[in-house]
C-alpha positions as CSV (number, residue, x, y, z in Angstrom):
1,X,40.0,31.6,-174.0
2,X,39.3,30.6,-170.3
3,X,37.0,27.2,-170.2
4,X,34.3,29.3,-168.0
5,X,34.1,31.9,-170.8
6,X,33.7,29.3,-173.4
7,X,31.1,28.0,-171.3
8,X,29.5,31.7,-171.0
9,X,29.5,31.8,-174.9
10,X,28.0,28.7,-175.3
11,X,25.2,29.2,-173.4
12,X,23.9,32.6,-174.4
13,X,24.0,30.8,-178.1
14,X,21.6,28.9,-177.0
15,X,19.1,31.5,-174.9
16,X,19.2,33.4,-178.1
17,X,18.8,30.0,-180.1
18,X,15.2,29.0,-178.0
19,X,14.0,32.4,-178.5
20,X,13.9,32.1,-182.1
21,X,12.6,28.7,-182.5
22,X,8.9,27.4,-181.9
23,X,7.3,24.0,-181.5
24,X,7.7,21.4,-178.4
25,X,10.8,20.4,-179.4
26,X,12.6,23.6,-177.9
27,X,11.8,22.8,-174.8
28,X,13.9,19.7,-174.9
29,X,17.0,21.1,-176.0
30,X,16.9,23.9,-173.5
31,X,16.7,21.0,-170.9
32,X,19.1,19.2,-172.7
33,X,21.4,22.2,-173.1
34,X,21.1,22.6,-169.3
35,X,22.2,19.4,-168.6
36,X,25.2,20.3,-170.8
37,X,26.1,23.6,-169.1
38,X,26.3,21.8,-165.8
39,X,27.6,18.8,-166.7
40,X,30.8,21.0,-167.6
41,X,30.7,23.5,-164.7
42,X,31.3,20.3,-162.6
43,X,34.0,19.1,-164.3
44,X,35.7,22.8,-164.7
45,X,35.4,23.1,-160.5
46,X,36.3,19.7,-160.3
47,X,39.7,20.7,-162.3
48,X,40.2,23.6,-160.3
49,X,39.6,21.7,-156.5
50,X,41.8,19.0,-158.0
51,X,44.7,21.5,-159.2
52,X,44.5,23.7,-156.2
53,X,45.1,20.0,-153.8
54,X,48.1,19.3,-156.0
55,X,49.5,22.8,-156.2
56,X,49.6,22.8,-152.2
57,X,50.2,19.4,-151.8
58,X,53.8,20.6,-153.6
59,X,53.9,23.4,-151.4
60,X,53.7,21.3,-148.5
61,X,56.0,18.5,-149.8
62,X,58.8,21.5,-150.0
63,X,57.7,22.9,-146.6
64,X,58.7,19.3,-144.7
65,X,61.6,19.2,-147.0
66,X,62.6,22.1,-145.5
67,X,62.0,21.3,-142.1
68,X,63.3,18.3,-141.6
69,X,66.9,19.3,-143.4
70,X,66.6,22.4,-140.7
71,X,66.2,19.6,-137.8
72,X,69.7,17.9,-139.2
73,X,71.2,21.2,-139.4
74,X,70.0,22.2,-135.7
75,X,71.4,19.0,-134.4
76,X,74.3,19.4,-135.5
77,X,75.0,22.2,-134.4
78,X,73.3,21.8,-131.2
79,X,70.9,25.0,-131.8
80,X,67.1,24.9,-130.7
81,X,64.4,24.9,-133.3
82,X,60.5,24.8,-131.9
83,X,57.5,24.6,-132.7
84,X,57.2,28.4,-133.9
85,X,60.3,28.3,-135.9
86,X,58.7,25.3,-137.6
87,X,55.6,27.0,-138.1
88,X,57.1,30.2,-139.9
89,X,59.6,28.5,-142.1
90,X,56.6,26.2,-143.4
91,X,54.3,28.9,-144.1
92,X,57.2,30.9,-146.0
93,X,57.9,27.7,-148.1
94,X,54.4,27.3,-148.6
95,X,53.6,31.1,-149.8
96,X,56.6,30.6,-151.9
97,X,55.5,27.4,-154.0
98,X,52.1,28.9,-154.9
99,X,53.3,31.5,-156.7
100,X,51.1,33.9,-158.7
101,X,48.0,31.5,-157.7
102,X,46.6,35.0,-155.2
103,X,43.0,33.9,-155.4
104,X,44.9,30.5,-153.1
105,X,47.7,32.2,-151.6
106,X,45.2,34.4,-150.2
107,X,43.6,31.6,-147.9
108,X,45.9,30.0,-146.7
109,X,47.4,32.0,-143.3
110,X,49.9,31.2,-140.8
111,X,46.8,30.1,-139.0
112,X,46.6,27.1,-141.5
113,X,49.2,25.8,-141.1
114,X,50.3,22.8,-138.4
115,X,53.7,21.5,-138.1
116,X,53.5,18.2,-135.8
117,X,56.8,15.9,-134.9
118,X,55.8,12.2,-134.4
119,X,56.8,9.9,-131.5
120,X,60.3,10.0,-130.4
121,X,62.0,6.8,-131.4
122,X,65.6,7.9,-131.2
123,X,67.7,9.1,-134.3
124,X,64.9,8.8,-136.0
125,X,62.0,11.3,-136.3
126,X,58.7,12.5,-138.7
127,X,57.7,15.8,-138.9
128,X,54.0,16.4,-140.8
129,X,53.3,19.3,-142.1
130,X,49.2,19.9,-142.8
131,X,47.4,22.9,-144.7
132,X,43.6,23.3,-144.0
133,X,41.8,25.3,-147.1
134,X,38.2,25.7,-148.6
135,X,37.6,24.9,-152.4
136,X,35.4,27.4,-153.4
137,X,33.4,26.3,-156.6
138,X,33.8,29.3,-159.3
139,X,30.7,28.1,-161.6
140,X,28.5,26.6,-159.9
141,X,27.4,28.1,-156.0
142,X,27.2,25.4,-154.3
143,X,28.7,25.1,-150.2
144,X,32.4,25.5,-150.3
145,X,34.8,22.1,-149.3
146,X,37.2,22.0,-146.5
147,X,40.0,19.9,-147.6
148,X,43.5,18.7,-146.0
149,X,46.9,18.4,-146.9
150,X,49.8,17.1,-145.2
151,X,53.1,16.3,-146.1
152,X,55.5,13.9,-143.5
153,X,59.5,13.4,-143.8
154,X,61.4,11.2,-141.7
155,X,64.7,12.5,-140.5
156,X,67.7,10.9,-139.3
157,X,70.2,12.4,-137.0
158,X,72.9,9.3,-135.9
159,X,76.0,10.0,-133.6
160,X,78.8,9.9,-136.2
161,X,82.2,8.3,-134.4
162,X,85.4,7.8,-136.9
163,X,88.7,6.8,-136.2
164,X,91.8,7.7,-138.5
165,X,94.8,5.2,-138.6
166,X,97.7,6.8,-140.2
167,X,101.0,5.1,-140.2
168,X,104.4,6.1,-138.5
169,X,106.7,3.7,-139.7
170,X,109.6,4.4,-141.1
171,X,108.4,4.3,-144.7
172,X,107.4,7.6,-143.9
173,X,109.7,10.5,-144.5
174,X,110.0,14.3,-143.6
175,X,107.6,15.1,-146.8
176,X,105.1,12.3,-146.6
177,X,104.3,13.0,-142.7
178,X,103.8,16.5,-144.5
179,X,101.6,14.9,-146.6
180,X,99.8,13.1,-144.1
181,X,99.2,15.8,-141.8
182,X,97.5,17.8,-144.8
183,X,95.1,14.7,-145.2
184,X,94.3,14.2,-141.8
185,X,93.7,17.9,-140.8
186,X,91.3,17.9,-144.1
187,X,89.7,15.1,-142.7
188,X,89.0,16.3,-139.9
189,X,87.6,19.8,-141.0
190,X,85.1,18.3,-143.3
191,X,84.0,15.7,-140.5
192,X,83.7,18.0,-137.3
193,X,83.6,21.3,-138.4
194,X,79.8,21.5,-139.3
195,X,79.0,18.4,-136.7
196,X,79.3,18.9,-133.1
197,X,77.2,15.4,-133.5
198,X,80.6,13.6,-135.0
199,X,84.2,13.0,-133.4
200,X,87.2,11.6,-134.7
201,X,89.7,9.8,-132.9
202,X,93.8,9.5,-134.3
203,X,95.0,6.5,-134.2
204,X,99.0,6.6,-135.1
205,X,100.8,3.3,-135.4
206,X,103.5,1.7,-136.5
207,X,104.3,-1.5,-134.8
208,X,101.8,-0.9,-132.0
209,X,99.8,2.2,-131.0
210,X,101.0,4.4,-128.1
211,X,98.1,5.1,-125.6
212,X,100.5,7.7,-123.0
213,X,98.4,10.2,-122.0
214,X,99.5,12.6,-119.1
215,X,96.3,13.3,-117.8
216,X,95.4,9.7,-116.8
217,X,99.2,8.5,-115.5
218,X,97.6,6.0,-114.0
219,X,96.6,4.1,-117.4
220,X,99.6,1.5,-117.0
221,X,98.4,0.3,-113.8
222,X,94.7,0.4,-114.6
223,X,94.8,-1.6,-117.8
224,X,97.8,-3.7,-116.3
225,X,97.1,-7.5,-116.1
226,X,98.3,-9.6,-113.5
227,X,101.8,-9.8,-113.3
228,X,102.4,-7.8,-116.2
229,X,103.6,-5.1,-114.6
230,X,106.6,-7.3,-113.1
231,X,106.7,-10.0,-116.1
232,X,109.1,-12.6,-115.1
233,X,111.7,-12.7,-117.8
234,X,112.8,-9.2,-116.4
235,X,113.4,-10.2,-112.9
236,X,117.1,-10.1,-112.3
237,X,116.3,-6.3,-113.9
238,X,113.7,-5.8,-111.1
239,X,116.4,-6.9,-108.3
240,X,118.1,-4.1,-109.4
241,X,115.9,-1.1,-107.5
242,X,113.8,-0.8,-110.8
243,X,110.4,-1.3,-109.1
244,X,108.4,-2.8,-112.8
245,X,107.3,-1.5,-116.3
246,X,105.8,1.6,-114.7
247,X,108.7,2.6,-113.2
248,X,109.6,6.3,-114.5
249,X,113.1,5.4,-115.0
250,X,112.8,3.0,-117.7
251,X,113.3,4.2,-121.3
252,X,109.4,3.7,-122.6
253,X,108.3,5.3,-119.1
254,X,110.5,8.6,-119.5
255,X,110.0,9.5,-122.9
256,X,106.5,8.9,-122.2
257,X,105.8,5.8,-124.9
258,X,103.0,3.2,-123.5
259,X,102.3,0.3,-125.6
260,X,99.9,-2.3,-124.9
261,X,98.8,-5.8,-126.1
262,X,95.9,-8.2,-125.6
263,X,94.1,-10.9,-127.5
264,X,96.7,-11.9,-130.0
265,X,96.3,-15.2,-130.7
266,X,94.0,-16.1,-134.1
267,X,90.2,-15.5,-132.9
268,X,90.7,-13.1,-129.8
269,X,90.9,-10.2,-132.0
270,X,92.5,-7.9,-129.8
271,X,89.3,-8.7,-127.4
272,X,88.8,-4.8,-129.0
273,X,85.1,-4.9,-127.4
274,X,85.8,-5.8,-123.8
275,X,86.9,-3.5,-120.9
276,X,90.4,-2.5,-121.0
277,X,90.8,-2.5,-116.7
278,X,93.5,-5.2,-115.6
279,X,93.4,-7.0,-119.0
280,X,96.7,-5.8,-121.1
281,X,100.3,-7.1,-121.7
282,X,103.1,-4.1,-121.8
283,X,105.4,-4.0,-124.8
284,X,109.4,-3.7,-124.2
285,X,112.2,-3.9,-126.4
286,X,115.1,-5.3,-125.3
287,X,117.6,-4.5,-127.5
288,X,121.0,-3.1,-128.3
289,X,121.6,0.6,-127.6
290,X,123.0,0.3,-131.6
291,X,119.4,0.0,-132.3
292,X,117.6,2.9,-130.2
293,X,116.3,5.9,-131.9
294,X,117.3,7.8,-128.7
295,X,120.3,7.6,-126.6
296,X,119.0,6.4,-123.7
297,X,119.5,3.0,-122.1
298,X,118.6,0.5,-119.3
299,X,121.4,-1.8,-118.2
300,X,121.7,-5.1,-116.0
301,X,123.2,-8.6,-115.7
302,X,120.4,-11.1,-116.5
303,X,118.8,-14.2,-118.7
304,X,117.6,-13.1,-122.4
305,X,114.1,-12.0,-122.0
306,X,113.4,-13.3,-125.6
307,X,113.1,-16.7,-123.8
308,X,110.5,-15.6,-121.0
309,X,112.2,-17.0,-118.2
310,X,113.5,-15.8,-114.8
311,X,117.0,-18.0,-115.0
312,X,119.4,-18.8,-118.2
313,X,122.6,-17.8,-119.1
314,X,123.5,-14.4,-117.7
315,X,125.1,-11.4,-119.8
316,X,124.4,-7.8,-120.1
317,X,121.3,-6.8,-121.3
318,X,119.5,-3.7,-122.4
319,X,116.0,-1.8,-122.3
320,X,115.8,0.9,-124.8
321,X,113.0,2.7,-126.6
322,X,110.8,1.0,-128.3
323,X,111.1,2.5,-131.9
324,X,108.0,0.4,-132.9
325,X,105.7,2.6,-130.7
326,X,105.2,5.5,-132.1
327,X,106.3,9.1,-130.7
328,X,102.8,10.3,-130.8
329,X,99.7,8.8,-128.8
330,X,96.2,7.5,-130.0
331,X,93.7,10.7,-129.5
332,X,90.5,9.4,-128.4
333,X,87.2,10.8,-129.8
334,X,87.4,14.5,-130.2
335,X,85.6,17.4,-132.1
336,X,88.2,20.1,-131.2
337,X,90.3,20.4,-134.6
338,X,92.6,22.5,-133.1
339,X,93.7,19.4,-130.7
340,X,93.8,17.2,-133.8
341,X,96.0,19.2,-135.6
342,X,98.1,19.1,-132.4
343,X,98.6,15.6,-132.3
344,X,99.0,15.6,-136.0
345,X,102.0,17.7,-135.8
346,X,103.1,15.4,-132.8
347,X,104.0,12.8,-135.5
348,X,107.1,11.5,-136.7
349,X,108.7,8.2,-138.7
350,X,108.5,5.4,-136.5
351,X,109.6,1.2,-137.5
352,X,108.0,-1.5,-138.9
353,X,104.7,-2.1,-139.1
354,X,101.1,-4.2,-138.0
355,X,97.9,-2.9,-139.4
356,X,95.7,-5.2,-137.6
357,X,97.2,-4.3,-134.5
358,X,96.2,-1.0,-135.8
359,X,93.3,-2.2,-136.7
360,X,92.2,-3.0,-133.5
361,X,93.3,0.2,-131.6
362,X,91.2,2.2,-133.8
363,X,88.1,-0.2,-132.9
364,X,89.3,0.1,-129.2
365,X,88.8,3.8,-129.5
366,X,85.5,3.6,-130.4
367,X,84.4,0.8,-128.4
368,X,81.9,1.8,-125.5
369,X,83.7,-0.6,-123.0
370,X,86.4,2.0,-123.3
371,X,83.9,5.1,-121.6
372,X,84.5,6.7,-118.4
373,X,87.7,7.2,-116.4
374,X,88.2,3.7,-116.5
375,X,88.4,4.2,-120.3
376,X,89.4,7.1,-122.8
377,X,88.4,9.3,-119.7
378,X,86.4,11.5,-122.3
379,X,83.0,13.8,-121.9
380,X,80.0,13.5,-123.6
381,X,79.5,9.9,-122.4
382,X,81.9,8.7,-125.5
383,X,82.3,6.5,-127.0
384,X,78.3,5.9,-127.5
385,X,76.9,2.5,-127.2
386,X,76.9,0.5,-130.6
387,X,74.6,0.8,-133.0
388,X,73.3,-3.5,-132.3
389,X,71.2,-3.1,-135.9
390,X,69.7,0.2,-134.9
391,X,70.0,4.0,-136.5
392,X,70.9,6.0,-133.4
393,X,75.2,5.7,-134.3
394,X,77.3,5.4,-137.2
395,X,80.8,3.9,-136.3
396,X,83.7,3.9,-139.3
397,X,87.2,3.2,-139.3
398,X,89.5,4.5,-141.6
399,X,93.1,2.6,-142.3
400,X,95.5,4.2,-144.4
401,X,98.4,2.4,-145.8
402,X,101.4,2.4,-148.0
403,X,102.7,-0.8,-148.6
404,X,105.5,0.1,-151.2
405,X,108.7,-1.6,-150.0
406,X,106.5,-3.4,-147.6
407,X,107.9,-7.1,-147.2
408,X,106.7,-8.3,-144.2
409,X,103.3,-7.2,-142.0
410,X,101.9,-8.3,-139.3
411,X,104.3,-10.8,-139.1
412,X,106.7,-10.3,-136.3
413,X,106.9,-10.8,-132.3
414,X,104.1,-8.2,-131.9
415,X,102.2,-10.2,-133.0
416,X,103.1,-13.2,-130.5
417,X,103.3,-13.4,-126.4
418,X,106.3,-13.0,-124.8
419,X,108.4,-16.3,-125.7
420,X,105.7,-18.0,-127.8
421,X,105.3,-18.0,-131.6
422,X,102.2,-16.2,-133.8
423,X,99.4,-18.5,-133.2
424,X,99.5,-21.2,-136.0
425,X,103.2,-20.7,-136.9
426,X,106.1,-22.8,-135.7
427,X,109.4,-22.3,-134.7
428,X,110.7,-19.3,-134.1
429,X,109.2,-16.2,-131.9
430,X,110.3,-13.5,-134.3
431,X,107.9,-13.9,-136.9
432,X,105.9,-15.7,-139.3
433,X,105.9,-16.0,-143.1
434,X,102.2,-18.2,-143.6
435,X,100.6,-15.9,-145.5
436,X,97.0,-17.5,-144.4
437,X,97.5,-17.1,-141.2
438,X,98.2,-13.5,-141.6
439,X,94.8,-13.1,-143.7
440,X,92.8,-15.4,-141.8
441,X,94.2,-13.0,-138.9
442,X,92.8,-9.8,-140.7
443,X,89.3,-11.9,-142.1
444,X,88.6,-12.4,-138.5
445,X,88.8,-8.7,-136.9
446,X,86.8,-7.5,-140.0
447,X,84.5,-10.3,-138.9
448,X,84.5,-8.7,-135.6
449,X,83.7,-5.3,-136.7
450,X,80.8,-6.6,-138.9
451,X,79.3,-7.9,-135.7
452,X,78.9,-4.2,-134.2
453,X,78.4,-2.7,-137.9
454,X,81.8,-1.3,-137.4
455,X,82.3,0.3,-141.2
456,X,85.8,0.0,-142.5
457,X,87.4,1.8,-145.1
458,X,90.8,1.1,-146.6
459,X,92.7,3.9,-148.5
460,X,96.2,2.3,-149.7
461,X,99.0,3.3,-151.9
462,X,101.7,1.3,-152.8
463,X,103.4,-0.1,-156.1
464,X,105.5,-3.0,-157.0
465,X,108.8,-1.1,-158.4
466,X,110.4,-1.1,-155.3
467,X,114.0,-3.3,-155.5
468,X,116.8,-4.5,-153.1
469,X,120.0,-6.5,-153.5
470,X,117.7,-9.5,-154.9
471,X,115.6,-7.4,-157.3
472,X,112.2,-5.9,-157.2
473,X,109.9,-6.0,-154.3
474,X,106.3,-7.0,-155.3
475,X,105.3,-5.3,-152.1
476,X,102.0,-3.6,-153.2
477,X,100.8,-7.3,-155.0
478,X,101.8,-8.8,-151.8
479,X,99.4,-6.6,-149.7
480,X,96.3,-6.7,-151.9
481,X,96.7,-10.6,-151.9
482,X,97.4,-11.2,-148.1
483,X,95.9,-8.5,-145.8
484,X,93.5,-7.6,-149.1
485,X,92.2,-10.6,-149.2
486,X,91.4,-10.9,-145.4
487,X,89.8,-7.4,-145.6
488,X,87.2,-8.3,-147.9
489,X,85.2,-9.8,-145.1
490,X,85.1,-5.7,-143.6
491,X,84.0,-4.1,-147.0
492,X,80.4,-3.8,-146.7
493,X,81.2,-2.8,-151.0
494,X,84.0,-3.5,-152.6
495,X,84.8,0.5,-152.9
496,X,85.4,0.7,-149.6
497,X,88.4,-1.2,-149.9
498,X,90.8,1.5,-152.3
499,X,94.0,1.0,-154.1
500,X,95.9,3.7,-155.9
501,X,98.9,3.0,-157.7
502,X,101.7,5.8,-156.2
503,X,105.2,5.3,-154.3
504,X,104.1,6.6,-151.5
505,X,101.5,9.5,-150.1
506,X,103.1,12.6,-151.5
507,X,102.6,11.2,-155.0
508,X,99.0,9.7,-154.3
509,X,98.1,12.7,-151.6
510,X,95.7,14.2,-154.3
511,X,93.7,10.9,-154.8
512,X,93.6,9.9,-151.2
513,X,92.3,13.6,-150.3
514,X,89.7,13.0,-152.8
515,X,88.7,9.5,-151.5
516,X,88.7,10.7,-148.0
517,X,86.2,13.3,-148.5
518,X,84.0,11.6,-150.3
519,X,84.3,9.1,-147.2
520,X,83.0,12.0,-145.4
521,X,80.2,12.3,-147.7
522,X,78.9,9.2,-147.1
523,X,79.3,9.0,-143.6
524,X,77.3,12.3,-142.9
525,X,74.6,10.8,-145.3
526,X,74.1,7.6,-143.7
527,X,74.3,8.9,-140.1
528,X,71.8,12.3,-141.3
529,X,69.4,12.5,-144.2
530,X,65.7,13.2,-144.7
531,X,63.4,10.7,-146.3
532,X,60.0,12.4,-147.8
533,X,57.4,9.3,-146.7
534,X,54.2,10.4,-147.5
């Protein structure tokens, strides 16, 4: 039975109670009785004011809810949503929540409804959504109540700017680029298809990176230092009518391979944040034609270049392609997947291998020093500006590896200028086997990157079974210890740093697809979510 017909009960007792009864005493229990039948009027109007608040209060809680996942879903897609449309899909969540309450539903209108979006301050934004209604007592007749309700969310809606490192060395066969190509295209479908707010960038490597691209031809020259274009060690080949590294003649030039280096010595990392006009080295090999992955060669009478000088002993020398720069160029920011999965396909096995060098590529391509024609020549005024503590742009670098077989890393003359050794080591220029140099190399990038809250992920397979003519190959060990070490210092948890135990990426494709989208996930939540505040 309702409390108001209790209450109706009760007090018709009691009329019929005092009509029976005599004697002075009847008059004060009436009064008293009165006293009663208000006394709980108040509270069963009080109950129903309060319970109407809260039932709306709900309704508006879902309404902003609502609203502000509609304003990520609108940015994202670029689509306009006003004022009106705000309106409408609050009063539809609204009418929805209360239900089978008609005697409230029936008050609140269109009309009653205010949707109000707070003061711009960037990614960030609050939308309130308020609810005007009368409380009208049922029991006691007294002057109905305005009340008001609101409801405000906070959204987010950050740039989101990734960049994929995936490896062409020659580690990689026919069926692991396969597998490689499946990852990144997946990658890329769960990052841009439902964001034209987020780009991704491919960053192949192998020794270096390869930054050719045909619409800007003039890259070499731009990004050309000083005297790099004519380094000195190559000028008996310069006497010869080759007019420098630009030249279209020369191997690198005509198969359209453009490798660059700057910053390599321990605390430069890669310089990754500065300007790229008039500041890079060129990479060359000089090599036998034995060793070139195309049969295509550059002859002359000349010193060894290996020692960086114009004179020495004279004997025939050779340019050929440099098999440590990958076949298929670094693509720069880009939400078109069909272009992605372009270059993808573009990739093939490559040489040996430096992930820092990698490394700092994939931070170049997302650097805002590299905007304009100058730059990555891209729309859209990309890359954005960093994010310098703010929550207007989400940055992330994703490095995946296989370090199976892997003995050496980051550990050769790529890593040195012409004719000197790897900062720290001595001796010889072709490499370097202190294994804290090599992590204090990687500590101090990811150092770098945590300055401009650059996130890094790490997705590597690898596994110690390897063997040669000396045994096995603790490759995988070797990795986690040395570059895993030095990574640490980018992890802003230790899950982003992930190790799966598999040969290579066919056998740990499943686990790395898995990892990668839930990369995804947490990228799209930290650069877009909505935040119910009050």
């Amino acid at each position: 039975m309702a409390i108001g017909q209790r209450l109706n009960k009760l007090r018709r007792s009691i009329t019929q109670f005092c009509r029976q009864e005599k004697g002075a005493g009847t008059a004060f229990l009436v009064f008293g009785t009165m006293a009663l039948l208000v006394s709980g009027a108040l509270v069963v109007d009080t109950l129903n004011a309060t319970g109407d608040a809260a039932q709306i209060k709900r309704a508006t809680d879902a309404a902003a809810w609502a609203i502000g996942n509609q304003v990520v879903v609108s940015h994202s897609e670029n689509q306009s949503f006003n004022e009106q449309d705000m309106t409408e899909l609050a009063y539809m969540y609204i009418a929805h929540n209360l239900g089978m309450n008609t005697q409230l539903s029936s008050q609140i209108t269109r009309e009653n409804i205010s949707v109000t979006r707070g003061e711009d301050n960037g990614a960030i934004q609050t939308y309130t959504v308020s609810v005007s209604f009368n409380t009208a007592p049922e029991l006691l007749k007294f002057n109905s109540v305005r009340q008001d309700i609101f409801s405000e969310v906070e959204v987010r809606t950050a740039s989101l700017e990734v960049a994929l490192a995936i490896p062409n060395t020659l580690t990689e066969n026919a069926a692991n680029m396969a597998a490689l190509r499946r990852m990144g295209n997946s990658f890329a479908e769960d990052l841009v298809s439902s964001n034209d707010n987020a780009w991704l960038s491919l960053v192949p490597y192998s020794q270096s990176v390869n930054v050719y691209d045909p619409e800007h031809v003039n890259r070499i020259r731009n990004w050309a230092k000083p005297g790099a274009l004519n380094p000195v060690e190559l000028t008996t080949l310069f006497q010869t009518g080759y007019s420098g590294l630009a030249d279209r003649r020369l191997p690198d030039r005509r198969f359209n391979r453009l490798c660059m280096y700057r910053g390599l010595n321990r605390g430069e990392n890669y310089f990754w944040d500065e300007a790229p006009g008039g500041q890079f080295g060129i990479y060359y090999r000089a090599d036998l034609p034995v060793n070139s992955p195309i049969n295509y060669n550059v002859s002359w009478i000349g010193p060894n270049p290996i020692f960086g000088q114009a004179g020495g002993a004279n004997d025939t020398r050779f340019l050929i392609v440099d098999h440590g720069c990958p076949v298929a160029p670094l693509l720069p920011l880009s939400n078109d997947l069909n272009k992605i999965s372009e270059r993808l396909g573009e990739m093939t096995a490559g040489f040996n291998v430096n992930f820092s060098i990698a490394m700092g590529w994939a931070a170049m391509s997302l650097a805002p020093e590299f905007r304009g024609e100058e730059g990555w020549g891209l729309p859209d005024n990309l890359p954005k500006d960093f994010s310098e503590g703010k929550s207007d742009r989400v940055k992330a670098i994703v490095l995946l590896v296989n370090s199976t077989d892997m003995r050496w890393f980051d550990s050769d003359a790529y890593n040195a200028y012409t004719a000197r050794p790897i900062d720290g080591c001595q001796g010889s220029t072709d490499g370097c086997n202190d294994e804290t140099l090599i992590t204090q190399r990687f500590a101090e990038l990811c150092d770098s990157f945590r300055e401009r809250d650059l996130r890094f992920f790490l997705i590597a397979t690898g596994t110690d079974d390897a063997e040669d003519e000396n045994g096995q190959v603790p490759s995988a060990s070797a990795f986690r210890r040395i570059a895993g070490t030095g990574l640490r210092n980018c992890a802003v948890k230790s899950s982003d740093l992930s190790y799966f135990n598999g040969a290579n990426f066919v056998e740990s494709e499943n686990k790395m697809t898995e990892r990668l989208a839930s990369i995804v996930e947490e990228l799209q939540q930290q650069s877009s979510f909505v935040r119910l505040i009050k």
